[in-house]
RODOKOL-976297 format. One record per residue: z, x, y negated of N, C-alpha, C, CB in turn. Coordinates in pm, whole numbers, padded with zeros to 5 digits, always signed. Each point is the difference from the previous one (the first is absolute). Glycine has a CB too. Layout:
N
ZXYZXYZXYZXY/...
//
This chain:
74
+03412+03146+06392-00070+00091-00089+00099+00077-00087-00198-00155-00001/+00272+00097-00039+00068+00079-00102+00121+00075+00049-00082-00161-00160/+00149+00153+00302+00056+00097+00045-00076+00163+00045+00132-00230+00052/-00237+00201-00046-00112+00085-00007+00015+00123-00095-00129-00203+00054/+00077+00133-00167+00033+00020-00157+00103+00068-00047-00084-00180-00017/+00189+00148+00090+00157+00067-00003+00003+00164+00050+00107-00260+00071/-00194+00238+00048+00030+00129+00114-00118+00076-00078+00091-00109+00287/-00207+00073-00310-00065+00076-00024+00064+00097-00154-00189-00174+00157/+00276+00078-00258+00003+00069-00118+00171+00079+00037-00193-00200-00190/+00232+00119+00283+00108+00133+00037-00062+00102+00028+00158-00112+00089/-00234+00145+00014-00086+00058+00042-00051+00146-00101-00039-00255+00123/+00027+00186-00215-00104+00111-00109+00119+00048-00086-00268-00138-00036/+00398+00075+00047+00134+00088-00065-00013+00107+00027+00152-00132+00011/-00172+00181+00108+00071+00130+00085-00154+00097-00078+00170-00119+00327/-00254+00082-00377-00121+00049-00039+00037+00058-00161-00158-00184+00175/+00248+00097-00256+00029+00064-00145+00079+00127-00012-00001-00225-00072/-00063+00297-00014+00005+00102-00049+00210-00042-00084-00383+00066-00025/+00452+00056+00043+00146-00036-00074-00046+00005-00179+00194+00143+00227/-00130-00240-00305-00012+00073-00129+00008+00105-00042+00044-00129-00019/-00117+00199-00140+00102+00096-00019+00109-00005-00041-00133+00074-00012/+00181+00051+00024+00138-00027-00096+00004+00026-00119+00106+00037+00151/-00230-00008-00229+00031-00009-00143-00039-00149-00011-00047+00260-00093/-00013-00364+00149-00033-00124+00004+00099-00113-00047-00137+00096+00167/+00278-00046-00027+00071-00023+00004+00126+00019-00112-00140+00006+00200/+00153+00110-00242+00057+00012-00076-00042-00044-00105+00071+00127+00107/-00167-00149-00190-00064-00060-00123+00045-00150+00043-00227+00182-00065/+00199-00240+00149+00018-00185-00049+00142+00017+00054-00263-00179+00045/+00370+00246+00046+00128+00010-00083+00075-00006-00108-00052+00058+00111/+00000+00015-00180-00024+00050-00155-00058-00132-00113-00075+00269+00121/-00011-00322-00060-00040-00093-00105+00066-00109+00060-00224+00089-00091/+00298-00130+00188+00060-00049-00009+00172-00052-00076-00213+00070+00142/+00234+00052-00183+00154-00002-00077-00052-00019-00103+00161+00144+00097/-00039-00200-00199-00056-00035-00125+00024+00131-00107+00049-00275+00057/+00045+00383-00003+00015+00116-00075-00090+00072-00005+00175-00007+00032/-00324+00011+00048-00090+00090+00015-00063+00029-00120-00021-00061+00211/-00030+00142-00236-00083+00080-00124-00124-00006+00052+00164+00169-00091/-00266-00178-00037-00177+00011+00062+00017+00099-00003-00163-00143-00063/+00254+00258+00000-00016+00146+00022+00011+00078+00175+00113-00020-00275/+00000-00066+00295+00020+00064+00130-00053-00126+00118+00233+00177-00104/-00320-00242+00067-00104-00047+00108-00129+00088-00018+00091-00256+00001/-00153+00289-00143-00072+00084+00018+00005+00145+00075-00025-00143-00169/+00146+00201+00135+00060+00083+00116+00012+00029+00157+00072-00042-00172/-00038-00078+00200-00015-00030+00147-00134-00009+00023+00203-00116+00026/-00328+00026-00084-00123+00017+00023-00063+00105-00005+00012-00164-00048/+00015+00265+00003-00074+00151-00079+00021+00043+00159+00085+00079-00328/+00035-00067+00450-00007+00059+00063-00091+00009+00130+00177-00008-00132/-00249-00117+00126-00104-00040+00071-00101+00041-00065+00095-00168+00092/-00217+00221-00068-00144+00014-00100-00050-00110+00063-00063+00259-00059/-00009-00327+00176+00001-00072+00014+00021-00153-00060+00006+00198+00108/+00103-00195-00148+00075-00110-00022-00016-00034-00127+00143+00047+00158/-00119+00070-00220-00002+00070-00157-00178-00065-00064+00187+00301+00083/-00300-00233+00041-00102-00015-00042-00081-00151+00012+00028+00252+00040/+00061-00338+00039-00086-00122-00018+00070-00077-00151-00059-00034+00310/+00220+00022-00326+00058-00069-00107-00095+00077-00123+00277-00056+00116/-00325+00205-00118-00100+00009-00145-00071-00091-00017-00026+00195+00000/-00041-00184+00174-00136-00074+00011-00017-00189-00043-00023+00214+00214/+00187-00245-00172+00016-00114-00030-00021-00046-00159+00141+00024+00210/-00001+00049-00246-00028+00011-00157-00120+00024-00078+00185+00067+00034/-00262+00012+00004-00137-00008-00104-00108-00095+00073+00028+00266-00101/+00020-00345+00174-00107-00061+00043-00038-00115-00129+00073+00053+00280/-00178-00096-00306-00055-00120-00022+00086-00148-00023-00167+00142+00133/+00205-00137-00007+00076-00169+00026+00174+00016-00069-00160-00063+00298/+00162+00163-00379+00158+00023-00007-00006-00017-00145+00079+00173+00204/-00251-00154-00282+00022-00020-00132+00024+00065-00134+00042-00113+00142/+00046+00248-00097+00006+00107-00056-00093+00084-00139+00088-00033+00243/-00107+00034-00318-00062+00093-00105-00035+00129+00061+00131-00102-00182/+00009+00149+00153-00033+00156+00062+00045+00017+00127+00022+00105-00206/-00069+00054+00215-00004+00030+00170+00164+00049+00022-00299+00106+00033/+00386-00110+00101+00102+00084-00042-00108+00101+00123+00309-00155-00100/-00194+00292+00037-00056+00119+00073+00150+00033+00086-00218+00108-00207/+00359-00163+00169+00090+00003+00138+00038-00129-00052+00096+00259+00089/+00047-00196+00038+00023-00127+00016+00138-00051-00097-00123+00032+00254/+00162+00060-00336+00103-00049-00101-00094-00097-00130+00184+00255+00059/-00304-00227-00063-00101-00091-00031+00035-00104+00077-00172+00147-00056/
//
């Protein structure tokens, strides 16, 4: 059974979509310890996408927040 399991989820590799590369470059970025929230917000801004779920994250509910941010240097 579980060599199965193997082939099938190799299988669905060849099926993923590549990251982006502003994706990529952001957890680069938050990975060093010199990084700025300025210039992670930066790198995120260049995605809207990307840009528009972390708002969505941030004003959500479960995060606790008072106010809303309206970007993302908020």
């Amino acid at each position: 059974m579980m060599p199965q399991r193997v082939a099938q989820i190799l299988r669905s590799i060849q099926q993923l979509r590549p990251m982006p590369t502003t994706v990529t470059r952001t957890l680069r970025a938050l990975e060093d310890p010199e990084c700025t929230a300025g210039y992670v917000s930066d790198l995120i801004s260049l995605d809207q996408a990307l840009a528009a779920m972390v708002l969505q994250m941030a004003n959500s509910v479960a995060m606790g927040y008072r106010l809303n941010c309206t970007s993302l240097s908020d």
